[in-house]
Every structure is written in structure tokens, then in C-alpha cells.
PQR file of N, CA, C, O and H, with PARSE charges and radii, in Angstrom:
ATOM      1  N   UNK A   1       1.515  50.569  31.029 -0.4000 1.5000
ATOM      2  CA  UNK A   1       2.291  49.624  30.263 -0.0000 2.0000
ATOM      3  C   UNK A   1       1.529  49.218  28.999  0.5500 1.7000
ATOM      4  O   UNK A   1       1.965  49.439  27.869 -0.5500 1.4000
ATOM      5  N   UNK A   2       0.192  48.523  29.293 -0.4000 1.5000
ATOM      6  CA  UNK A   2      -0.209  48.387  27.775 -0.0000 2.0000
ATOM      7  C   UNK A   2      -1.199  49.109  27.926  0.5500 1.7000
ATOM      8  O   UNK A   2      -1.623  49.341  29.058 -0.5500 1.4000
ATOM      9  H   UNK A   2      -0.162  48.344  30.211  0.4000 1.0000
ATOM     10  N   UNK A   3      -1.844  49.678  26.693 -0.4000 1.5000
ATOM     11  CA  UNK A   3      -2.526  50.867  26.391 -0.0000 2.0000
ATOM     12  C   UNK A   3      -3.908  50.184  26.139  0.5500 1.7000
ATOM     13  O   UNK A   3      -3.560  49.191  25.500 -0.5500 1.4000
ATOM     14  H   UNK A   3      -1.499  49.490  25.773  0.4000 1.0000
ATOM     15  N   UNK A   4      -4.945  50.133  26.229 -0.4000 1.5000
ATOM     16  CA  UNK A   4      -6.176  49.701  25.983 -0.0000 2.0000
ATOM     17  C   UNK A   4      -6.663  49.918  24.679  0.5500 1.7000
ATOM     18  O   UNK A   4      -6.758  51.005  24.108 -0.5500 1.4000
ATOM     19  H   UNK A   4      -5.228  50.940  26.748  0.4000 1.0000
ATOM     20  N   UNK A   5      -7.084  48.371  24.085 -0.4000 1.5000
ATOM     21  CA  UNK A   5      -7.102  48.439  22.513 -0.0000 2.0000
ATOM     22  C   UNK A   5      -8.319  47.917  22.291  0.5500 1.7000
ATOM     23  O   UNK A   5      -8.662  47.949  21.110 -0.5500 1.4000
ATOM     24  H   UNK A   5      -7.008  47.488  24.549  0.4000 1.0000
ATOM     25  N   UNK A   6      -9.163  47.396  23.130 -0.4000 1.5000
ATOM     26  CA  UNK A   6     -10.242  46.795  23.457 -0.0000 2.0000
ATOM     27  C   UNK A   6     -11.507  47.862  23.767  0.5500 1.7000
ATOM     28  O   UNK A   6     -11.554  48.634  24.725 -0.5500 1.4000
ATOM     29  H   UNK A   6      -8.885  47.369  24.090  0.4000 1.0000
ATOM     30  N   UNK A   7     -12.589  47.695  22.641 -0.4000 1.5000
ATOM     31  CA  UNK A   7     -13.873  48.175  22.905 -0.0000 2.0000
ATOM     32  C   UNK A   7     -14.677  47.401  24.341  0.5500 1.7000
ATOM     33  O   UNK A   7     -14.399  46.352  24.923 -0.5500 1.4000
ATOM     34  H   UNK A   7     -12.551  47.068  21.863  0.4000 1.0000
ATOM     35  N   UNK A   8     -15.844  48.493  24.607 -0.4000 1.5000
ATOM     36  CA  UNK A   8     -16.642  47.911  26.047 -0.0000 2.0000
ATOM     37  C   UNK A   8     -17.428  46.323  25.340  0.5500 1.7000
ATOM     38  O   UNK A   8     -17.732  45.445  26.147 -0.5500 1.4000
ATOM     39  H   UNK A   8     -16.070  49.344  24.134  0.4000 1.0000
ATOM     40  N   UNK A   9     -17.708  46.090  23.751 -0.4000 1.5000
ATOM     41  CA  UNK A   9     -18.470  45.299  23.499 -0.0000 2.0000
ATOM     42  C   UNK A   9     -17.693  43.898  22.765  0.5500 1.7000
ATOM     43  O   UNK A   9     -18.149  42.788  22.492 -0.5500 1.4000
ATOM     44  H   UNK A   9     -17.462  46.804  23.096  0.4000 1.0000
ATOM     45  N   UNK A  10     -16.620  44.362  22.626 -0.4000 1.5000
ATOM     46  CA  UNK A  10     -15.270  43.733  22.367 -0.0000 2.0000
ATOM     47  C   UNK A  10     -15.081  42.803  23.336  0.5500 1.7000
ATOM     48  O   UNK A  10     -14.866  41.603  23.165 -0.5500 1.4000
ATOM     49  H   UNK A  10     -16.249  45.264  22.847  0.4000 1.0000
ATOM     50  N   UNK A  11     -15.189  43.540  24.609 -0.4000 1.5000
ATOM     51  CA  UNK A  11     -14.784  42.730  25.851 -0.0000 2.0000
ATOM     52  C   UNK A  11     -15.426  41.864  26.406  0.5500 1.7000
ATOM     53  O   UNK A  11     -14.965  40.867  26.963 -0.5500 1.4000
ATOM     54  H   UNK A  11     -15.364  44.514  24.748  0.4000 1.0000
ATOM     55  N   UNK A  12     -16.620  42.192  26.293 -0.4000 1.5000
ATOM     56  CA  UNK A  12     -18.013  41.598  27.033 -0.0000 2.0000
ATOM     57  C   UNK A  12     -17.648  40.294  26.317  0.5500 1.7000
ATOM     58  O   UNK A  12     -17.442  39.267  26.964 -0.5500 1.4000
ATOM     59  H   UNK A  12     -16.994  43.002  25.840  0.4000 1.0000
ATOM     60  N   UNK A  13     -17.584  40.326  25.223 -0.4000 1.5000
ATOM     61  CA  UNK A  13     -17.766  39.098  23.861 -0.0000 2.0000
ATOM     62  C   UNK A  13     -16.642  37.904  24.142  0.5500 1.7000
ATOM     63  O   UNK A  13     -16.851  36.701  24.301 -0.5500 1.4000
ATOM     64  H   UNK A  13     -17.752  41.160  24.697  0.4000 1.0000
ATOM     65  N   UNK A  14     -15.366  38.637  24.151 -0.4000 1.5000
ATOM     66  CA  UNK A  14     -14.473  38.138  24.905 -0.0000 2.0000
ATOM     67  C   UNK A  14     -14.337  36.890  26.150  0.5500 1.7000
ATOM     68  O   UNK A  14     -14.007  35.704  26.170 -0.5500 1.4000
ATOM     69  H   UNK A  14     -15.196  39.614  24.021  0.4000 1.0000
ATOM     70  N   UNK A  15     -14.845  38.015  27.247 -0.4000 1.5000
ATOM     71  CA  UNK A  15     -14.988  37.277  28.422 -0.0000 2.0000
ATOM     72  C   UNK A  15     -16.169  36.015  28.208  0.5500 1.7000
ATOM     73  O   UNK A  15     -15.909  34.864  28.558 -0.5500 1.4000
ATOM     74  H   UNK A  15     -15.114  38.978  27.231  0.4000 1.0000
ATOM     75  N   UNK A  16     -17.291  36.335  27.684 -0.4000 1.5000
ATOM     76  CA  UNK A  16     -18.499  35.489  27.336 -0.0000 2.0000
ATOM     77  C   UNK A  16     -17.824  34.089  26.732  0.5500 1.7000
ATOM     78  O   UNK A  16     -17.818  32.919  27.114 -0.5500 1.4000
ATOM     79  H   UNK A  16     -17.502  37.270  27.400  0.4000 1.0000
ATOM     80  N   UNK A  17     -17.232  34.840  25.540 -0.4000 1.5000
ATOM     81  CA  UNK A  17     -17.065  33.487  24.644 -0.0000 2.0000
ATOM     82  C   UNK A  17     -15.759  32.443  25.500  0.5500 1.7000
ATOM     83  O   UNK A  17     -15.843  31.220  25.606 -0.5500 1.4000
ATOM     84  H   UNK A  17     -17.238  35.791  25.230  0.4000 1.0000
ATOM     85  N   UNK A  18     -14.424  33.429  26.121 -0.4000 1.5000
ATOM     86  CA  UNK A  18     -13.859  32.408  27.042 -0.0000 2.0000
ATOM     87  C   UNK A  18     -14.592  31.704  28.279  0.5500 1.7000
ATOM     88  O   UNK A  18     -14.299  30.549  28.587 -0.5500 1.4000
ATOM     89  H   UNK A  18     -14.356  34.423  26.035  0.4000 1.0000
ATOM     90  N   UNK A  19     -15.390  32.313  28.858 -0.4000 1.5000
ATOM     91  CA  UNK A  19     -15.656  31.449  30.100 -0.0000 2.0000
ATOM     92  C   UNK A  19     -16.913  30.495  29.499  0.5500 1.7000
ATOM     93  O   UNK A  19     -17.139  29.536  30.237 -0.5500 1.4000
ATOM     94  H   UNK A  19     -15.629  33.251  28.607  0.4000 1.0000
ATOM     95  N   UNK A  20     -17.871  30.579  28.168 -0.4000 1.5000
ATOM     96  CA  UNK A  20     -18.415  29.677  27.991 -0.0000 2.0000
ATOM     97  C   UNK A  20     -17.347  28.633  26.865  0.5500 1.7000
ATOM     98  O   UNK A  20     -17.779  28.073  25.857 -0.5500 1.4000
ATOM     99  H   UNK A  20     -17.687  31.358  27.568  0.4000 1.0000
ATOM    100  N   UNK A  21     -16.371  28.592  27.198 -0.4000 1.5000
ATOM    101  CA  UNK A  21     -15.247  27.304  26.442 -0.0000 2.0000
ATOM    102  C   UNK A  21     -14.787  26.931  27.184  0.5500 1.7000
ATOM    103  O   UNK A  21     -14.547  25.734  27.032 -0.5500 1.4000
ATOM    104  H   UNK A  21     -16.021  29.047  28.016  0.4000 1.0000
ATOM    105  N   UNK A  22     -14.323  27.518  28.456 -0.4000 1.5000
ATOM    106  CA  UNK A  22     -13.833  27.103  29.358 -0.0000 2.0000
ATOM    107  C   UNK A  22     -15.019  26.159  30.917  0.5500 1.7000
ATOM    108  O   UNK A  22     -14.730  25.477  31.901 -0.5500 1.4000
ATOM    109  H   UNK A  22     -14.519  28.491  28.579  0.4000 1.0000
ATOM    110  N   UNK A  23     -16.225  26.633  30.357 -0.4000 1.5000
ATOM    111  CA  UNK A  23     -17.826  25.768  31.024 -0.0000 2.0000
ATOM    112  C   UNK A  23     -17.955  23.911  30.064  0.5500 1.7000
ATOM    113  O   UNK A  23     -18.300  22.791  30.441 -0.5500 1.4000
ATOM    114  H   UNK A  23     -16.460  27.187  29.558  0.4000 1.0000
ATOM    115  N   UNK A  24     -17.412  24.553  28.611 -0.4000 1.5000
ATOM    116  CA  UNK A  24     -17.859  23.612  27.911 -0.0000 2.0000
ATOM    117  C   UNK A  24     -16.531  22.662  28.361  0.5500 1.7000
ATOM    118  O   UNK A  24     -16.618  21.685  27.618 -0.5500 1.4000
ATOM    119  H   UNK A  24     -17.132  25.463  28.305  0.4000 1.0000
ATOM    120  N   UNK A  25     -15.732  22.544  28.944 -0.4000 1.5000
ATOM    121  CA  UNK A  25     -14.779  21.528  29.536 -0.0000 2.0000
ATOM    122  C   UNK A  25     -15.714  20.568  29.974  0.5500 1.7000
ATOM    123  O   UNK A  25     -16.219  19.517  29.581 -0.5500 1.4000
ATOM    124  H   UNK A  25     -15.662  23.339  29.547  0.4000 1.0000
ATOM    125  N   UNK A  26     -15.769  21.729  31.441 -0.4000 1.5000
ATOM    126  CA  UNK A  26     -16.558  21.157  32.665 -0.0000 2.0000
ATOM    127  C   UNK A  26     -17.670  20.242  31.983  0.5500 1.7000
ATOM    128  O   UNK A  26     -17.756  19.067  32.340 -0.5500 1.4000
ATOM    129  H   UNK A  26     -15.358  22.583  31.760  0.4000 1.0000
ATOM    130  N   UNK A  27     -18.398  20.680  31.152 -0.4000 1.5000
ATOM    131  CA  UNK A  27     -19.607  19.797  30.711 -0.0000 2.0000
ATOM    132  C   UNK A  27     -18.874  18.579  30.068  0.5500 1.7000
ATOM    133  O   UNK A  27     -19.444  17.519  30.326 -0.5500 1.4000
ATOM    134  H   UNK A  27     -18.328  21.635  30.863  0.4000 1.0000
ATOM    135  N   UNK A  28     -17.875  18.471  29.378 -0.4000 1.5000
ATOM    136  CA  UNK A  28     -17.479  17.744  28.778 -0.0000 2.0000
ATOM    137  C   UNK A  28     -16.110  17.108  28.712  0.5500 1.7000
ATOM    138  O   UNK A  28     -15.443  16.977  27.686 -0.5500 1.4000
ATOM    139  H   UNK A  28     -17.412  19.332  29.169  0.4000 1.0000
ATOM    140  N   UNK A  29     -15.902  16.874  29.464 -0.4000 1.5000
ATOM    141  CA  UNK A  29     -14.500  16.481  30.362 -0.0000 2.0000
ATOM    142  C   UNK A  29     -13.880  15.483  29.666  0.5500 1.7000
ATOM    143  O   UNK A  29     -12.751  15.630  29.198 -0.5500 1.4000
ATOM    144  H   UNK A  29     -16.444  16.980  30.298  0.4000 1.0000
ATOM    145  N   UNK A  30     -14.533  14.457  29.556 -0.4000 1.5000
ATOM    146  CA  UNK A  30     -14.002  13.137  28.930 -0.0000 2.0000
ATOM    147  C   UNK A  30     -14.155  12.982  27.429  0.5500 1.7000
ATOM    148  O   UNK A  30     -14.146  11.924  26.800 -0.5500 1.4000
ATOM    149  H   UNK A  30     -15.450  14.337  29.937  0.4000 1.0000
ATOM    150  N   UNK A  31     -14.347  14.632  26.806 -0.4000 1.5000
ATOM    151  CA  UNK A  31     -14.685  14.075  25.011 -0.0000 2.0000
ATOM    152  C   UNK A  31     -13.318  14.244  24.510  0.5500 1.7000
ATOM    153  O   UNK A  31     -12.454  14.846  25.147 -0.5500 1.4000
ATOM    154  H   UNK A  31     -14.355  15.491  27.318  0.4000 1.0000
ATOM    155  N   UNK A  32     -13.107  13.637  23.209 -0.4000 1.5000
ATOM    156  CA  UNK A  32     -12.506  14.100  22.248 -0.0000 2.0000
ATOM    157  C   UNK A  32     -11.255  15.492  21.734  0.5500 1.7000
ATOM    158  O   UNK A  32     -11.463  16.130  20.701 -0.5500 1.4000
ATOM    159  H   UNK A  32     -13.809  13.149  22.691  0.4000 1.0000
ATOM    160  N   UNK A  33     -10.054  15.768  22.604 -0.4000 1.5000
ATOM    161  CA  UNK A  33      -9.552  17.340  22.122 -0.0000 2.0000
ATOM    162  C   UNK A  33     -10.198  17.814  23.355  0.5500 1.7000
ATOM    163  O   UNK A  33      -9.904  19.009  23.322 -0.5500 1.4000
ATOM    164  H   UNK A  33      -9.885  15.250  23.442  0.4000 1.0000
ATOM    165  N   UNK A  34     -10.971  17.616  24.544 -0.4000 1.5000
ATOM    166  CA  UNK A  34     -12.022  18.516  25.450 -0.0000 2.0000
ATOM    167  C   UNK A  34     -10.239  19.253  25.932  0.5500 1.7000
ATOM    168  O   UNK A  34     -10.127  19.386  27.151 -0.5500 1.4000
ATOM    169  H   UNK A  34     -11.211  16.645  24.571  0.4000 1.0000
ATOM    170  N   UNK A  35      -9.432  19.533  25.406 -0.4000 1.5000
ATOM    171  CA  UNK A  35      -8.373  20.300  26.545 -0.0000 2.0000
ATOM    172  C   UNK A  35      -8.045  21.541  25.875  0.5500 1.7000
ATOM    173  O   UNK A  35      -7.330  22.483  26.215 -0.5500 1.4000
ATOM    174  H   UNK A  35      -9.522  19.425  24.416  0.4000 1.0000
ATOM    175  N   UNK A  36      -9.037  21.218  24.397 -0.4000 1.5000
ATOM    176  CA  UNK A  36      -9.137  22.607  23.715 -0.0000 2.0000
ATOM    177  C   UNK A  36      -9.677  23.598  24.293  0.5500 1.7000
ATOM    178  O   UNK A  36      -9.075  24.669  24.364 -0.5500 1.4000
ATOM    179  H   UNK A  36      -9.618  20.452  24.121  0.4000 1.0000
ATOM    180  N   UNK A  37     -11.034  23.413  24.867 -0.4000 1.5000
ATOM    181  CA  UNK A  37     -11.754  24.322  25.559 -0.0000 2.0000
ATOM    182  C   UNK A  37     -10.964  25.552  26.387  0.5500 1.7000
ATOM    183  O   UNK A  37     -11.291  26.736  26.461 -0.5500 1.4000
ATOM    184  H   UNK A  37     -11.524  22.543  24.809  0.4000 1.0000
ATOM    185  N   UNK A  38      -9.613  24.746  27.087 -0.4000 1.5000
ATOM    186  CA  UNK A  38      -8.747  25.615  27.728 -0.0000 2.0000
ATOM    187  C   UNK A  38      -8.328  26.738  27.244  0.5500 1.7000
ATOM    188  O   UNK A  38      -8.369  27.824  27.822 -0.5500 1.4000
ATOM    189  H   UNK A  38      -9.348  23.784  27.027  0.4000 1.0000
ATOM    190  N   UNK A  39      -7.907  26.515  26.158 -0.4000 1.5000
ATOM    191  CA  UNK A  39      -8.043  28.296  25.199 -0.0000 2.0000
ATOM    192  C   UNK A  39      -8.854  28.976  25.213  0.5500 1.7000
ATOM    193  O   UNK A  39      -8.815  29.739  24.248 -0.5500 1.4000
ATOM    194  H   UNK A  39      -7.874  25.633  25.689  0.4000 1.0000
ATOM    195  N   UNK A  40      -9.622  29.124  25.829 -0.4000 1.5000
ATOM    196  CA  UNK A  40     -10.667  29.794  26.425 -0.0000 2.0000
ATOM    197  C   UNK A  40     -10.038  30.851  27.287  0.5500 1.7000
ATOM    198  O   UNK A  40     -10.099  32.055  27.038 -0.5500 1.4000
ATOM    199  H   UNK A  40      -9.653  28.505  26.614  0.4000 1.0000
ATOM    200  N   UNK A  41      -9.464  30.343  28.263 -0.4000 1.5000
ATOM    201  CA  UNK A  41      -8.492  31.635  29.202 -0.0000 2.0000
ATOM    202  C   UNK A  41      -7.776  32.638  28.085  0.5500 1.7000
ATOM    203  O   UNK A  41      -7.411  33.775  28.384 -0.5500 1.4000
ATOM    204  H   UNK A  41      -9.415  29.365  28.465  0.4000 1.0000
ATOM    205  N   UNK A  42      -7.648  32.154  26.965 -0.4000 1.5000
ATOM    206  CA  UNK A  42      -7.151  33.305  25.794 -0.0000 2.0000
ATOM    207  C   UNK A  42      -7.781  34.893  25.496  0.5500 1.7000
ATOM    208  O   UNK A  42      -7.313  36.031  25.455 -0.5500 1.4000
ATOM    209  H   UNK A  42      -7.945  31.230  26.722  0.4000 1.0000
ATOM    210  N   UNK A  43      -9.182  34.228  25.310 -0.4000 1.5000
ATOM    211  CA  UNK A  43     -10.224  35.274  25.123 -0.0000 2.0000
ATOM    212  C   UNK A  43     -10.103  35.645  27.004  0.5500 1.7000
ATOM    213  O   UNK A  43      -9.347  36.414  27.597 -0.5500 1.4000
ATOM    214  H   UNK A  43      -9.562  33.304  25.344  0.4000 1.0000
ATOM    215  N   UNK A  44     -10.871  34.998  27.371 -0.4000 1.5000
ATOM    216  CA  UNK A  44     -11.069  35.581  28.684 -0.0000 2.0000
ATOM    217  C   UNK A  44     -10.081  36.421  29.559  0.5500 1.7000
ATOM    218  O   UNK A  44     -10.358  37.449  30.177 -0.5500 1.4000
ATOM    219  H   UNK A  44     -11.485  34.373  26.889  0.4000 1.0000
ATOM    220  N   UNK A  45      -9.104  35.903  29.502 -0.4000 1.5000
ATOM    221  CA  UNK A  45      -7.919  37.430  29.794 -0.0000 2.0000
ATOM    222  C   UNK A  45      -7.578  38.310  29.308  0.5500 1.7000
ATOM    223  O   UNK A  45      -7.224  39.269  29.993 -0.5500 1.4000
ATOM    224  H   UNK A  45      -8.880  35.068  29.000  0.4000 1.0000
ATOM    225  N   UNK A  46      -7.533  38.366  27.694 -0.4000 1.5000
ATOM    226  CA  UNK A  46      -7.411  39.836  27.225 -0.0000 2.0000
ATOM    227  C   UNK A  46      -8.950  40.305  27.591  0.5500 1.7000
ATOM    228  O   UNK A  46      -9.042  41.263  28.357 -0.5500 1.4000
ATOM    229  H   UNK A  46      -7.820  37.587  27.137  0.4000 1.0000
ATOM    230  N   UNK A  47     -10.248  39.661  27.068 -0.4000 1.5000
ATOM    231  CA  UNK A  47     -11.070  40.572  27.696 -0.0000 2.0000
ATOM    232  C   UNK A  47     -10.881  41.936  28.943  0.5500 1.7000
ATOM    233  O   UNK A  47     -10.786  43.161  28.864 -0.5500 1.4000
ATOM    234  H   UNK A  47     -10.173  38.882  26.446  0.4000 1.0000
ATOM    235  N   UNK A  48     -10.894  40.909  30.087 -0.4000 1.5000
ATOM    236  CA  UNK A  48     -10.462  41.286  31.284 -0.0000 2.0000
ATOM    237  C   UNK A  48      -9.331  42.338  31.604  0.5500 1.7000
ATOM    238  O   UNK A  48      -9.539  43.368  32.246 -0.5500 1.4000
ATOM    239  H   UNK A  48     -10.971  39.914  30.151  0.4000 1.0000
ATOM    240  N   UNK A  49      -8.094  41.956  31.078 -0.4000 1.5000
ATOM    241  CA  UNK A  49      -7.235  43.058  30.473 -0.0000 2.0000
ATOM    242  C   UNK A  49      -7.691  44.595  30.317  0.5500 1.7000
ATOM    243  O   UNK A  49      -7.658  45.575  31.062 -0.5500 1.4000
ATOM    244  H   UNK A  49      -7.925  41.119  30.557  0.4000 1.0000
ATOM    245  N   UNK A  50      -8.230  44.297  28.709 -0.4000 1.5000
ATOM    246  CA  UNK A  50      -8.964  45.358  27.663 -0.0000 2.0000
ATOM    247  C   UNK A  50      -7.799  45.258  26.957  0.5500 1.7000
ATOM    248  O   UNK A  50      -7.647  46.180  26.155 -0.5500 1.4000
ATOM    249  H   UNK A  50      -8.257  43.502  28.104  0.4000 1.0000
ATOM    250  N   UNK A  51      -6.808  44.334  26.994 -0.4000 1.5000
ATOM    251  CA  UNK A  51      -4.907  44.370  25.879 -0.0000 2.0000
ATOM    252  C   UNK A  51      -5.224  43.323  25.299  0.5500 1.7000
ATOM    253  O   UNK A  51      -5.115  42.320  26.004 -0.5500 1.4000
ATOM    254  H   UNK A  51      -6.932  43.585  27.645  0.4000 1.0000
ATOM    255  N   UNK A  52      -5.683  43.119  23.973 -0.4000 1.5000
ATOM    256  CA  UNK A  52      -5.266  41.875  22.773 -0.0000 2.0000
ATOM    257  C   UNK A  52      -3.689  42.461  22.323  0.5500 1.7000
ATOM    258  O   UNK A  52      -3.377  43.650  22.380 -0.5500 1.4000
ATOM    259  H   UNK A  52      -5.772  43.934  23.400  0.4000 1.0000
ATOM    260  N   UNK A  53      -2.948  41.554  21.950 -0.4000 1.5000
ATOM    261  CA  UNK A  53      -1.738  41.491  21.760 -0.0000 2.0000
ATOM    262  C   UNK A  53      -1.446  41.924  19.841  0.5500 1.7000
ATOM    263  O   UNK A  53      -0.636  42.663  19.281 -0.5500 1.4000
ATOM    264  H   UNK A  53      -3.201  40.588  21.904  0.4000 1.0000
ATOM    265  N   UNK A  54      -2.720  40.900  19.262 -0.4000 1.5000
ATOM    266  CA  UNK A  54      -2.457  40.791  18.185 -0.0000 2.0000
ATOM    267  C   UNK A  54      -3.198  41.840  17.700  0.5500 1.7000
ATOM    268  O   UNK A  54      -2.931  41.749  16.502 -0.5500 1.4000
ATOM    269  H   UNK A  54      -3.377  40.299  19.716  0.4000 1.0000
ATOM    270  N   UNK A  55      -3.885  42.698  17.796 -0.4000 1.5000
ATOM    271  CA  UNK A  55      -4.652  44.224  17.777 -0.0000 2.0000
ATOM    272  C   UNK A  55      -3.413  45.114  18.108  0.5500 1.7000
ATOM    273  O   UNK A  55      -3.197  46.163  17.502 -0.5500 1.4000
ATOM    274  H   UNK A  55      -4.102  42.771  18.770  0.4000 1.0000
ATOM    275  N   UNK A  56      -2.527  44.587  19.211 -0.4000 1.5000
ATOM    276  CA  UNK A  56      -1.496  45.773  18.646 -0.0000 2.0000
ATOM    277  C   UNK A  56      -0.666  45.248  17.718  0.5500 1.7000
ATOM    278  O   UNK A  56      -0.527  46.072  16.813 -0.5500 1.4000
ATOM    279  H   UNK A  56      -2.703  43.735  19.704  0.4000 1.0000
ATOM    280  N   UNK A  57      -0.254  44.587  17.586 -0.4000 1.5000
ATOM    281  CA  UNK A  57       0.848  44.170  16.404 -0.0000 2.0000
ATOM    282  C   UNK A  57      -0.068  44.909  15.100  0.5500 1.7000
ATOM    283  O   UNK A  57       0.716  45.573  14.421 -0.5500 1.4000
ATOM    284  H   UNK A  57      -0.367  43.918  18.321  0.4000 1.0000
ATOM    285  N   UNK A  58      -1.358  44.979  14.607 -0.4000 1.5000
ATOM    286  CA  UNK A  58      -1.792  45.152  13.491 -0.0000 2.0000
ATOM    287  C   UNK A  58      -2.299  46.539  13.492  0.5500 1.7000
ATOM    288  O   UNK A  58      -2.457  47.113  12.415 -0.5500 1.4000
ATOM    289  H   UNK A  58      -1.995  44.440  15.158  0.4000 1.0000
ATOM    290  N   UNK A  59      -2.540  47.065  14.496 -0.4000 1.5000
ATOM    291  CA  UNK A  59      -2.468  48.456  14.829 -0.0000 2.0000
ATOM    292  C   UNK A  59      -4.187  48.283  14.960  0.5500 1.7000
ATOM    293  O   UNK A  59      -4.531  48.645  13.836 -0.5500 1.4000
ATOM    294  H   UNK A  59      -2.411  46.599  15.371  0.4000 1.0000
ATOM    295  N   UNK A  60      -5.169  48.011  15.535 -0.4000 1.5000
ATOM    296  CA  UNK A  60      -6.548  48.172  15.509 -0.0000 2.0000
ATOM    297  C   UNK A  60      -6.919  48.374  16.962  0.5500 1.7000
ATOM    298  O   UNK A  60      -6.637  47.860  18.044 -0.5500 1.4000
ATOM    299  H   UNK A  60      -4.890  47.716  16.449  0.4000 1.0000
ATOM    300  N   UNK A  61      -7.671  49.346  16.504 -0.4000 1.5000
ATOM    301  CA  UNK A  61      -8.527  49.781  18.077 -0.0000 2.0000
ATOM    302  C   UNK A  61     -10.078  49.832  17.908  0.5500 1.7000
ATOM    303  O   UNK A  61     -10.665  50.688  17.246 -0.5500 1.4000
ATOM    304  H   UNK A  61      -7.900  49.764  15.625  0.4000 1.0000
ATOM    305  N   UNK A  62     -10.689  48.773  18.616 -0.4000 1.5000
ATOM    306  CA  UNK A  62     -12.188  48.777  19.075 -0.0000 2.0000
ATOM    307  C   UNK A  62     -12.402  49.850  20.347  0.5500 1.7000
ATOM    308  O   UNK A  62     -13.495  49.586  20.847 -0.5500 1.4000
ATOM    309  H   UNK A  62     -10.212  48.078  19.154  0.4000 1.0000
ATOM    310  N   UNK A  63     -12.080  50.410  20.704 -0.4000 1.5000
ATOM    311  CA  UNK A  63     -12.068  51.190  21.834 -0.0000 2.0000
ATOM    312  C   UNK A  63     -12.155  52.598  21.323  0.5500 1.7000
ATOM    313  O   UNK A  63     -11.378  53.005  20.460 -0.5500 1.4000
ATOM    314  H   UNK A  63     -11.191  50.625  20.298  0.4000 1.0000
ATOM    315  N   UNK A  64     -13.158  53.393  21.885 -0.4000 1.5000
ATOM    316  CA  UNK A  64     -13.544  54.758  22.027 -0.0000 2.0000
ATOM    317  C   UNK A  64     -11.938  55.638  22.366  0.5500 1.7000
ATOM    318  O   UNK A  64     -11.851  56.035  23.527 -0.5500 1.4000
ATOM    319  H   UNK A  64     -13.790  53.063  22.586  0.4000 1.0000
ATOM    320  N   UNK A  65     -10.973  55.883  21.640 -0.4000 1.5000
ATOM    321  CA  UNK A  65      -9.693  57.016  22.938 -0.0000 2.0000
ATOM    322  C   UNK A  65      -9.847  57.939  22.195  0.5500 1.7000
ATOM    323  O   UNK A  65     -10.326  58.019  21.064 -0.5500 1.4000
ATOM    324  H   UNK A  65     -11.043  55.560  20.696  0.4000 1.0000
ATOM    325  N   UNK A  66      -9.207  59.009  23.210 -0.4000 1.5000
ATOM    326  CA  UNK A  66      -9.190  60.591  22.728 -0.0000 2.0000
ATOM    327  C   UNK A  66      -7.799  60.246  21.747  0.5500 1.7000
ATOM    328  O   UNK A  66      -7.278  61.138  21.078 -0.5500 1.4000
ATOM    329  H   UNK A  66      -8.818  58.944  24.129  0.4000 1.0000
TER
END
């Protein structure tokens, strides 16, 4: 169904940068906007995936395909 548009270092970065936004909640629960952090599951599921949505709309591939 969706085709993999996502590089191996793409992803890593991905998952990293969502689950440390989604840590920085936890640390910070009661600040200011802290429900921003939740966009974090953004990155962290296409990571996981290897499907960004907006990489296909623009046609870009970080990913090695034949």
C-alpha cells in the first residue's frame, strides 16, 4: 500500500526526535503549550512506518530503491 520513502538515517532521526518530544512531556507536564510535545507521535510513526506522507506528495525519496 504505501511504498517506502524513508532513508535507514531518515528514520532513526525520526523516531529519536519523536520519542525525545514525546519524553519532554513527561519531564514537563505542567509547562506552558507542554501538549505540543504530543506531535511527537508525528515523527515517530512515520519513522516507524518508513511512509512520510508529505515526501510523497512532493515526490522525494531518502531511501536507497532499485
Amino acid at each position: 500500500m504505501f511504498t517506502t520513502n524513508e532513508g535507514t538515517l531518515d528514520r532513526a532521526l525520526r523516531v529519536i526526535l519523536g520519542a525525545a518530544l514525546i519524553l519532554g512531556y513527561f519531564l514537563n507536564p505542567g509547562g506552558a503549550y507542554s501538549w505540543l510535545y504530543w506531535l511527537g507521535i508525528i515523527p515517530l510513526a512515520t519513522g516507524l512506518i518508513g511512509w512520510c506522507p508529505i515526501y510523497s506528495i512532493f515526490g522525494v525519496k531518502t531511501c536507497k530503491t532499485k
